[in-house]
Short mmCIF file of the C-alpha atoms (twelve columns), coordinates in Angstrom:
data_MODEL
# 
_entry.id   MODEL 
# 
loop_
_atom_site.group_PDB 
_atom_site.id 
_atom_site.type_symbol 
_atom_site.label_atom_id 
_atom_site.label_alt_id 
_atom_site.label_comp_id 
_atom_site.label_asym_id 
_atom_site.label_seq_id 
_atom_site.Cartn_x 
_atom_site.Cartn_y 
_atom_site.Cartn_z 
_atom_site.pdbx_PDB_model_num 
ATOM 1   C CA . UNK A 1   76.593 70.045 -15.557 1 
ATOM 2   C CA . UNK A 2   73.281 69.662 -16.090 1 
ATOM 3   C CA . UNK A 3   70.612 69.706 -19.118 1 
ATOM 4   C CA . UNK A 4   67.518 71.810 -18.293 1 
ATOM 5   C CA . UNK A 5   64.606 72.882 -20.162 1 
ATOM 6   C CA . UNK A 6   63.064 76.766 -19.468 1 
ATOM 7   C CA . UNK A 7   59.830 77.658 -21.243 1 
ATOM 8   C CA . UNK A 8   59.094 81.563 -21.859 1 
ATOM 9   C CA . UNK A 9   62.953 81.759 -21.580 1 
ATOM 10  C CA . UNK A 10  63.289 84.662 -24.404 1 
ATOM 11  C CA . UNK A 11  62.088 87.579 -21.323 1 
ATOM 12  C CA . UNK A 12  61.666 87.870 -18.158 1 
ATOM 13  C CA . UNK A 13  62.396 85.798 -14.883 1 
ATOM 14  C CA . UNK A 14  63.032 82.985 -17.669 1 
ATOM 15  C CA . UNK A 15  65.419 85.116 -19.494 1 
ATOM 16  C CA . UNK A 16  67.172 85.668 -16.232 1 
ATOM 17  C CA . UNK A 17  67.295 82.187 -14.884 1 
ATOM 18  C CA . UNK A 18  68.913 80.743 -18.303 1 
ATOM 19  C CA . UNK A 19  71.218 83.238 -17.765 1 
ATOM 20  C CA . UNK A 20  72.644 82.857 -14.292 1 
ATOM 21  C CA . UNK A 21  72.630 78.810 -15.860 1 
ATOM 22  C CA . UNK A 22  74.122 79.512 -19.432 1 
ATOM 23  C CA . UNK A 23  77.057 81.491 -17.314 1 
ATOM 24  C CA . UNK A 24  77.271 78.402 -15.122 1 
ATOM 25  C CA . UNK A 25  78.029 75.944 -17.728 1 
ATOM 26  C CA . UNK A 26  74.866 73.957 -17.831 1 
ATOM 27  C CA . UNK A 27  73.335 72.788 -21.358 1 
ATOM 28  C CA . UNK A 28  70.217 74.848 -21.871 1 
ATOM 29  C CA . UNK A 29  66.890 73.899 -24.222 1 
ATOM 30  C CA . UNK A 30  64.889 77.289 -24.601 1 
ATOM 31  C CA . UNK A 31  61.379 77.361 -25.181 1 
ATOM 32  C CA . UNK A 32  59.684 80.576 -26.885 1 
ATOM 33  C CA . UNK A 33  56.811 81.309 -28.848 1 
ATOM 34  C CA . UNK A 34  58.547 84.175 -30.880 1 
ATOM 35  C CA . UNK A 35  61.430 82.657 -33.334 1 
ATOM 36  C CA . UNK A 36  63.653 86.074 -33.590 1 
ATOM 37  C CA . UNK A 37  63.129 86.446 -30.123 1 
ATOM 38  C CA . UNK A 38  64.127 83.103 -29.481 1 
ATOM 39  C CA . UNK A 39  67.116 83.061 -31.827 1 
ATOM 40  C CA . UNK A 40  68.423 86.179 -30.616 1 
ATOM 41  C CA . UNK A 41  68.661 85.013 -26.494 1 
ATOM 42  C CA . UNK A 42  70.135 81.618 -27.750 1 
ATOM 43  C CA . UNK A 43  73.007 83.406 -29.709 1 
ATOM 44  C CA . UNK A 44  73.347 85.812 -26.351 1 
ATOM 45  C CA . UNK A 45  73.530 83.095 -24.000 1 
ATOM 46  C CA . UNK A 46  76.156 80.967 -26.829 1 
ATOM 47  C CA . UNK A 47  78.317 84.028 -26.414 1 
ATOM 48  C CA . UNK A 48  78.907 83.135 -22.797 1 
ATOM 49  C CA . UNK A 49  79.971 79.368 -23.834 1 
ATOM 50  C CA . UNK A 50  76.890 77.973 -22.960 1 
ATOM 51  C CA . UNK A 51  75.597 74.828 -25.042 1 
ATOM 52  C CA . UNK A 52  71.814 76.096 -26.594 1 
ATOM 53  C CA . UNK A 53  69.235 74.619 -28.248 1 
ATOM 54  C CA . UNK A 54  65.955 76.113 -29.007 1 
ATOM 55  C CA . UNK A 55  62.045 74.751 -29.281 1 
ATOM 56  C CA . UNK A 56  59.139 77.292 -31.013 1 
ATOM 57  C CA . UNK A 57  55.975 76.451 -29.640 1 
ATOM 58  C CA . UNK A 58  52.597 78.322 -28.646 1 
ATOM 59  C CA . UNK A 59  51.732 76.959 -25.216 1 
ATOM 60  C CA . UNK A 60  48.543 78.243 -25.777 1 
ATOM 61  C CA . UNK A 61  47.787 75.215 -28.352 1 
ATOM 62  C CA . UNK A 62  48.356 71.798 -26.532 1 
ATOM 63  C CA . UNK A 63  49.294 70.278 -30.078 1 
ATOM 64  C CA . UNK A 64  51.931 72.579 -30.570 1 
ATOM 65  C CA . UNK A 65  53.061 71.333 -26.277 1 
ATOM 66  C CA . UNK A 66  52.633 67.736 -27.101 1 
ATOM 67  C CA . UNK A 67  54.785 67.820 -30.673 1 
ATOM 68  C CA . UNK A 68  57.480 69.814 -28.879 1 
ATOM 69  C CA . UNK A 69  58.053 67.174 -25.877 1 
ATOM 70  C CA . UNK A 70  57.899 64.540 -28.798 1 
ATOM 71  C CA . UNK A 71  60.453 67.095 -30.483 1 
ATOM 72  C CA . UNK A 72  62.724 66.790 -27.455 1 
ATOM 73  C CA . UNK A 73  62.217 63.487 -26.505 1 
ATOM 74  C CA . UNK A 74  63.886 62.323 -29.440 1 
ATOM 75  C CA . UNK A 75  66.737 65.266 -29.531 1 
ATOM 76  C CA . UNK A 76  67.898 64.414 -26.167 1 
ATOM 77  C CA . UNK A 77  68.385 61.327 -24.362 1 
ATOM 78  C CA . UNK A 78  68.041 62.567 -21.048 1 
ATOM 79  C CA . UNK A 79  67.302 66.220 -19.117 1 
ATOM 80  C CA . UNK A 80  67.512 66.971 -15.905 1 
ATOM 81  C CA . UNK A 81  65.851 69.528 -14.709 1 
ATOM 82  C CA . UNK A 82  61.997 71.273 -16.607 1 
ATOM 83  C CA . UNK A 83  61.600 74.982 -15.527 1 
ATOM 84  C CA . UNK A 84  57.956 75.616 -16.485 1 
ATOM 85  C CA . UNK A 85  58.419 79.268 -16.672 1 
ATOM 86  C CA . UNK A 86  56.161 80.434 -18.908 1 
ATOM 87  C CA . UNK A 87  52.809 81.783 -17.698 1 
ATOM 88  C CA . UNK A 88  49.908 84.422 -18.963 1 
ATOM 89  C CA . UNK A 89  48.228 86.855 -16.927 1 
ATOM 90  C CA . UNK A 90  46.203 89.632 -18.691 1 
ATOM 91  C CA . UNK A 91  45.833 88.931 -22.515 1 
ATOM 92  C CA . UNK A 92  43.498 90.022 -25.081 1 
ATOM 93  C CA . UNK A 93  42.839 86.473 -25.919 1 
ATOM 94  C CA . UNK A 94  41.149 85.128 -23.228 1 
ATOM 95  C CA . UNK A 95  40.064 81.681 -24.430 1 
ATOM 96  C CA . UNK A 96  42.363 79.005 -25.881 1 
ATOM 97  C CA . UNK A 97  41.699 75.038 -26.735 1 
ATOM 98  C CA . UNK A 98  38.026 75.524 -25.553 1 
ATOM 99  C CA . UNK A 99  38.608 76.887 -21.843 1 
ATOM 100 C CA . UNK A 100 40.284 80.115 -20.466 1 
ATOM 101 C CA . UNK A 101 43.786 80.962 -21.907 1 
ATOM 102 C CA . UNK A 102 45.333 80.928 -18.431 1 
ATOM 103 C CA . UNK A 103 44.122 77.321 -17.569 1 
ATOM 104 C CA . UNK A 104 45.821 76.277 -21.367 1 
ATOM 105 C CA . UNK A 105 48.511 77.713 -20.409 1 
ATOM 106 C CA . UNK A 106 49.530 78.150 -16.727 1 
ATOM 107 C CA . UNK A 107 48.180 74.778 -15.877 1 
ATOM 108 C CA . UNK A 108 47.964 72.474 -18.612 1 
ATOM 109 C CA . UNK A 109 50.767 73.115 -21.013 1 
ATOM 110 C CA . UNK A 110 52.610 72.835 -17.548 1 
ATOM 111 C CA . UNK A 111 51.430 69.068 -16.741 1 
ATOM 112 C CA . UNK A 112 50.875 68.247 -20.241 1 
ATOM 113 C CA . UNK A 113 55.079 69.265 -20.558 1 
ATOM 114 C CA . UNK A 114 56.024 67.062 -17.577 1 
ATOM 115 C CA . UNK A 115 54.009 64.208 -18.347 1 
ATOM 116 C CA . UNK A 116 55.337 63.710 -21.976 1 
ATOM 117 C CA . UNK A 117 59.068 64.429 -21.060 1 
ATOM 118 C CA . UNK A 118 58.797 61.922 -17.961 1 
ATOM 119 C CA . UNK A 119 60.461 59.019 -19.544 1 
ATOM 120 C CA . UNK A 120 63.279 60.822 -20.531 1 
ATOM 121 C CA . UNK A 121 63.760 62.989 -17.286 1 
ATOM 122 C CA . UNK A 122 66.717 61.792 -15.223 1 
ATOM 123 C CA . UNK A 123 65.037 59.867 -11.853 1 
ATOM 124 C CA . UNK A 124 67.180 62.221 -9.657  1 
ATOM 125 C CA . UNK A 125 66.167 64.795 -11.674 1 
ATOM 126 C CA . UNK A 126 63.559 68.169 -10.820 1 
ATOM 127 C CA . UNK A 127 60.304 69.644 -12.433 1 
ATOM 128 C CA . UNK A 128 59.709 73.272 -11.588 1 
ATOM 129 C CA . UNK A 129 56.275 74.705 -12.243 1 
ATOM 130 C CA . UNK A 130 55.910 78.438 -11.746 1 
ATOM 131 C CA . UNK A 131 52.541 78.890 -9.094  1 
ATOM 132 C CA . UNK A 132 51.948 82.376 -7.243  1 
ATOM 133 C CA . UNK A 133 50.897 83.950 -4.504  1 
ATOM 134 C CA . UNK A 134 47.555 84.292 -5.644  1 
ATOM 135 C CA . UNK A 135 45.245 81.167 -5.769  1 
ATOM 136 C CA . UNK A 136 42.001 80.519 -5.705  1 
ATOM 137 C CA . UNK A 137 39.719 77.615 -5.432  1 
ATOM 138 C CA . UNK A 138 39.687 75.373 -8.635  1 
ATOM 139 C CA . UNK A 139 36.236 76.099 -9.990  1 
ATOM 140 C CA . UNK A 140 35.899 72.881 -12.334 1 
ATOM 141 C CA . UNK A 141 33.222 74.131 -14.550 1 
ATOM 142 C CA . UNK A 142 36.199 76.553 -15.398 1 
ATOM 143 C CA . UNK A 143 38.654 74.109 -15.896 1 
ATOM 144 C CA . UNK A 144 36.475 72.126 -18.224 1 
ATOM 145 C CA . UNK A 145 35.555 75.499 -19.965 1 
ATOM 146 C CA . UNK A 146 31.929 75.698 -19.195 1 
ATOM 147 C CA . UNK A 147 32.347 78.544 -17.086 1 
ATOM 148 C CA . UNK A 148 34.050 82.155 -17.898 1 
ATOM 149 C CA . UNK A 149 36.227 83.442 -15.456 1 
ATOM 150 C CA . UNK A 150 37.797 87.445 -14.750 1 
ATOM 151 C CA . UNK A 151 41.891 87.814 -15.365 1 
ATOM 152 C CA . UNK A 152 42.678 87.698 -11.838 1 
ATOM 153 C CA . UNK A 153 39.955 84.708 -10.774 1 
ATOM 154 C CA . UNK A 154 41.270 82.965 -13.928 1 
ATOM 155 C CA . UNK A 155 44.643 83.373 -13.155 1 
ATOM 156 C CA . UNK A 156 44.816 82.358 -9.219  1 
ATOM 157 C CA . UNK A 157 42.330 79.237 -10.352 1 
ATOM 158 C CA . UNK A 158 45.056 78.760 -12.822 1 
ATOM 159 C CA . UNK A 159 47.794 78.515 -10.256 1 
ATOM 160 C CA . UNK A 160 46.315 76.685 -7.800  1 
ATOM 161 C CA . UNK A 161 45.375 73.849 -10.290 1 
ATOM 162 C CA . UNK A 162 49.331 73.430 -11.037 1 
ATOM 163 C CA . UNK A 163 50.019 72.801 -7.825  1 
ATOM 164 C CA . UNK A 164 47.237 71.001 -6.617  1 
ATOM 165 C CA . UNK A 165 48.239 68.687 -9.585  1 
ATOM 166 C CA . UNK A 166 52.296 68.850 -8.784  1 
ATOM 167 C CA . UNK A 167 51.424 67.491 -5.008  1 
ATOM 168 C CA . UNK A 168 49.234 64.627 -6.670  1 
ATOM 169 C CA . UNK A 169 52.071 63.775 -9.318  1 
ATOM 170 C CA . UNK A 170 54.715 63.808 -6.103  1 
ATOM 171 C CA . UNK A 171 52.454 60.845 -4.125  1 
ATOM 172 C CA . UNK A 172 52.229 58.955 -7.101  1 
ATOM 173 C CA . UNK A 173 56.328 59.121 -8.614  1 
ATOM 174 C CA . UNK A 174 57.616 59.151 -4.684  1 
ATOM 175 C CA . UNK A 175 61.111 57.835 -6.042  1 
ATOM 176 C CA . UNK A 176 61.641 61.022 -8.279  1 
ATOM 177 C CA . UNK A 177 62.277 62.835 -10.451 1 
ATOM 178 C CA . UNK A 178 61.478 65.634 -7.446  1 
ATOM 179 C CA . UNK A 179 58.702 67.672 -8.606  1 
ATOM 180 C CA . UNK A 180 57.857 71.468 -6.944  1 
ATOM 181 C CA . UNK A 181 55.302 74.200 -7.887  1 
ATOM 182 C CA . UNK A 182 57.492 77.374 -6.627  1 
ATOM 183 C CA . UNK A 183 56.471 80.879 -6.320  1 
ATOM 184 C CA . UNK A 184 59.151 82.963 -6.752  1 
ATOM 185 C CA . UNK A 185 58.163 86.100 -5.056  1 
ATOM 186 C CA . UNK A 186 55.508 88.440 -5.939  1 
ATOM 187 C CA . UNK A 187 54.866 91.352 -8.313  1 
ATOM 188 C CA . UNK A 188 58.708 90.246 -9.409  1 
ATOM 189 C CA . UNK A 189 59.944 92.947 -12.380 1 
ATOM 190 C CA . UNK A 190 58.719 91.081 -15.555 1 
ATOM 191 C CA . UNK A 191 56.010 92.541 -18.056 1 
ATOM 192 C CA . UNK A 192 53.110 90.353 -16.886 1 
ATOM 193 C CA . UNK A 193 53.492 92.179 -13.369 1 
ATOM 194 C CA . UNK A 194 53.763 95.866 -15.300 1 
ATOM 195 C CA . UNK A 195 51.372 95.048 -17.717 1 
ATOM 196 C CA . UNK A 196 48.985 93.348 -14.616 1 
ATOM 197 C CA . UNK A 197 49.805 95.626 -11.735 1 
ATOM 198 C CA . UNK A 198 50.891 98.618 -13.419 1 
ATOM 199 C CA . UNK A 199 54.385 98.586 -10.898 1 
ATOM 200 C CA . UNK A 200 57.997 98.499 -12.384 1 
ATOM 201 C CA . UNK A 201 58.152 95.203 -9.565  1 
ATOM 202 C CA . UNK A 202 60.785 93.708 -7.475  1 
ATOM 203 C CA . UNK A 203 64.424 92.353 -8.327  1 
ATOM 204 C CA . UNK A 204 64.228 89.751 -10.697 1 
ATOM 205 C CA . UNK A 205 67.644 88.477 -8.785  1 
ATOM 206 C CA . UNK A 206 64.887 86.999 -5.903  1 
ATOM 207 C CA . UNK A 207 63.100 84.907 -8.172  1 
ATOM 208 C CA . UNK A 208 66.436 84.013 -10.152 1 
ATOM 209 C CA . UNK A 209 67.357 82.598 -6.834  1 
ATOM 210 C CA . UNK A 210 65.243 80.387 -5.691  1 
ATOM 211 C CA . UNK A 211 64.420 78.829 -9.342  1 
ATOM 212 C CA . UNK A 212 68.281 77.927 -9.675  1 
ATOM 213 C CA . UNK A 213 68.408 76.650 -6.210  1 
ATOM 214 C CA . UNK A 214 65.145 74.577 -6.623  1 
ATOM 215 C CA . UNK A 215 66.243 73.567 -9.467  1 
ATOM 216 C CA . UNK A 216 69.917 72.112 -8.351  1 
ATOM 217 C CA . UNK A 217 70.365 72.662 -4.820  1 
ATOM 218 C CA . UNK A 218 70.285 69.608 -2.238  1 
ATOM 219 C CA . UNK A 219 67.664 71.180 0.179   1 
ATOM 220 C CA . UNK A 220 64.533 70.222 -1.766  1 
ATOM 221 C CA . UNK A 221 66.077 66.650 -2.395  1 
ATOM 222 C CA . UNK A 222 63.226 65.310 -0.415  1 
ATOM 223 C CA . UNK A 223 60.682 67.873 -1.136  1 
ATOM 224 C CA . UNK A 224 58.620 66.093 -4.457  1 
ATOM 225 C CA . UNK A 225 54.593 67.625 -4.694  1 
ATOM 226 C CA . UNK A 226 55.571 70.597 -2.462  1 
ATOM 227 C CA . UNK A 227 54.912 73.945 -2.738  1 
ATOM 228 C CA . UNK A 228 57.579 76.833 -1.935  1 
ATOM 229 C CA . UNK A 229 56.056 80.198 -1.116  1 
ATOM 230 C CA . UNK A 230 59.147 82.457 -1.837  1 
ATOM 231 C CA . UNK A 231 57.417 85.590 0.306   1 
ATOM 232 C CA . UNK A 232 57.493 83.358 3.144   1 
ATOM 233 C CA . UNK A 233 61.362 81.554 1.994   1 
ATOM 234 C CA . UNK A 234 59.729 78.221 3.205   1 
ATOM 235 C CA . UNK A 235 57.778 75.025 2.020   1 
ATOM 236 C CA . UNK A 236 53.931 75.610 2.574   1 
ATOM 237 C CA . UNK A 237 51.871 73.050 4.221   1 
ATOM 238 C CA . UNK A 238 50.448 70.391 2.189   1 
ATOM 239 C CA . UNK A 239 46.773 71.269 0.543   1 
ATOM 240 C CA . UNK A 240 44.053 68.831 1.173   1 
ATOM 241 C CA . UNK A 241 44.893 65.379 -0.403  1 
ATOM 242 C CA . UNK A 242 41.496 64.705 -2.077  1 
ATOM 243 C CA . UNK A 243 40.765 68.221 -2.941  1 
ATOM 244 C CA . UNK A 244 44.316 68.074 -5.238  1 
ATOM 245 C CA . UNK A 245 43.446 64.492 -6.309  1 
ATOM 246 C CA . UNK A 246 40.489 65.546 -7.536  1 
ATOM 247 C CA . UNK A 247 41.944 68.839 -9.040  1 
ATOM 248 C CA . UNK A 248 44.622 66.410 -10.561 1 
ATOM 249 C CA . UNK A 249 42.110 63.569 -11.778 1 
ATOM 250 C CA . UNK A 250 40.233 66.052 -14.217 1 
ATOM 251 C CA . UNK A 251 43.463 67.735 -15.604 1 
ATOM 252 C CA . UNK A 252 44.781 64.587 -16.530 1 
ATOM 253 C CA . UNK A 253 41.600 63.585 -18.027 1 
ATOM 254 C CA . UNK A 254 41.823 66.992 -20.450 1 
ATOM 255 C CA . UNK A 255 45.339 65.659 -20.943 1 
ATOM 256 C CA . UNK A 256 44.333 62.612 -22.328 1 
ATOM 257 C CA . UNK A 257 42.618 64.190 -24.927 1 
ATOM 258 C CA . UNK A 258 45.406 66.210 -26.329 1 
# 
């Protein structure tokens, strides 16, 4: 059995995915930003016999990212497998750590998550990062914060960057742990997508799926710095190496000063 980490696990596709895992006997460390929220899933998922720990943090301040991977680092002596669930779409507070909220969060909080919990991530191990169908060029005015972006803009810009920056970090850790941006499947049925879209969405069971099977299944073994498009049920081709270098360069610049 395995150890994994889910952020935004207290609703949602996260709330789903620690489910199907809690029932399947793996140790679980849940990440949410709301503590009775977050103490409410963990007794759920204990019910089933499941092994839970929790971590409060507001990925939308990198201080709070940075003292929960110390938090963990020092809890647990080795994880296997980071599900970077968590992600922000439309929000009334669009700005967060001097740049849009969605970079903060969708993109940094991300890297910023696998970088500090590298040296205790199991070599073999995986790092999921949640990307979408939607991307858009990496505009890096935007990234640095110099530029305001619209929900969507911000948000595709937002999911690009994370996987731009997961194929860099897969060229330069080749031996593992295996690292994948995934999309799950679109306009799945969480709130960002009703709140977003206005749509009740599709079966959370699809994105469920592939997460768990990313996550522990043999067939991305030897997939590190890809991206799966879920619509499609294949890998994508790789982006442009020095376009995601670069992308990858100035994130981990911002994450040097966190």
């Amino acid at each position: 059995m395995k150890t994994i980490l889910i952020t935004g696990a207290t609703q949602g596709l996260g709330r789903a995915t620690a489910q199907t895992l809690a029932e399947d006997g793996h140790t679980l460390i849940l990440h949410g930003r709301d503590g009775a929220k977050l103490s409410e899933v963990a007794a759920e998922l204990r019910q089933v016999g499941a092994e839970v720990s929790t971590e409060l943090a507001d990925l939308s301040d990198l201080s709070e990212v940075a003292a929960m991977a110390a938090r963990v680092t020092q809890s647990h002596p080795q994880i296997d497998v980071l599900i970077n669930n968590a992600g922000v779409f439309k929000t009334t507070l669009t700005e967060a750590g001097g740049r849009d909220v969605r970079f903060t969060v969708n993109t940094l909080a991300s890297a910023l998550l696998a970088e500090r919990l590298l040296p205790v991530i199991a070599q073999d191990g995986r790092i999921l990062h949640l990307s979408s169908a939607a991307q858009a060029p990496v505009d890096p005015q935007a990234l640095a914060g110099a530029r305001k972006l619209q929900h969507m803009e911000a948000y595709a810009q937002s999911k690009l960057a994370i996987t731009l920056w997961n194929q860099s970090f897969g060229d330069t850790h080749p031996d593992g742990p295996v690292s994948l941006a995934i999309n799950p499947g679109s306009l799945l049925a969480t709130r960002m997508v009703r709140e977003g879209f206005g749509t009740s969405g599709n079966d959370l069971a699809i994105g469920v799926d592939i997460l768990t099977r990313a996550a522990l299944s043999e067939e991305f073994a030897e997939a590190t710095g890809r991206y799966f498009d879920n619509d499609a049920g294949r890998l994508a081709p790789r982006y442009d190496t020095a376009t995601a270098d670069a992308v990858a360069a100035q994130i981990n610049t911002l994450l040097t000063q966190v």
